[in-house]
N, C-alpha and C positions, 0 to 999 in steps of 0.2 A: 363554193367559197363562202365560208360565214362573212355576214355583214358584221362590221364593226362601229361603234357609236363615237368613240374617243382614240386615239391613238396618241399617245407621247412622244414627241423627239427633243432627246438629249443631246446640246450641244456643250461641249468643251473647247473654248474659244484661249485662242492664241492670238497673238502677232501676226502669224502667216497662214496655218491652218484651223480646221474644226475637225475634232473626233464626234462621230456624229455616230447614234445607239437609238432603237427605238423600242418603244412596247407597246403590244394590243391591248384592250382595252382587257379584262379578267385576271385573276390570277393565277391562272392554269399555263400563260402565254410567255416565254420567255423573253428576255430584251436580248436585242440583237443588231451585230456593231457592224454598222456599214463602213467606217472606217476615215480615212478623213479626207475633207475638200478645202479647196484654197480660202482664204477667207476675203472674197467679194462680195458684192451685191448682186452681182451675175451669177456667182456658183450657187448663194444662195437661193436667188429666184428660182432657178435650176432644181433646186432640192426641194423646195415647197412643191411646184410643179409633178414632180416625181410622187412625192405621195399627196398629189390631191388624183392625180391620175389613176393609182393604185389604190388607194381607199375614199372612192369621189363621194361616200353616204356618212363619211366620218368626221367627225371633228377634230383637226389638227391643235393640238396643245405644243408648241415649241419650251421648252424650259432648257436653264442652263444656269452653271454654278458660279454665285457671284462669287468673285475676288476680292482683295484688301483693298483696291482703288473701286469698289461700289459696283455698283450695276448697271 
């Protein structure tokens, strides 16, 4: 498995859920949609957890698209 230095996750944040998309660090790597989870603090932890497990040498970058009510 190549090691990765950055990894992106894309959240698109609702009311109730997150569509949630990632990408590997290059641009060879396609982004790729896990789909979505409830939106808690528990699911969340939950997700970070999941790729700190799967890319533990990598830097997690969270980003997500602000809205008309800010960020």
């Amino acid at each position: 498995m190549r090691k990765h230095s950055i990894i992106f996750i894309g959240l698109d944040t609702h009311k109730e859920f997150i569509e949630v998309a990632y990408a590997e660090d290059g641009r060879e790597n396609s982004p790729v949609h896990l789909g979505r989870v409830p939106s808690t603090k528990v699911q969340l932890r939950k997700l970070a957890r999941k790729f700190e497990s799967k890319y533990p040498q990598a830097t997690l970058h969270f980003v997500y698209e602000a809205g008309p009510c800010g960020y």
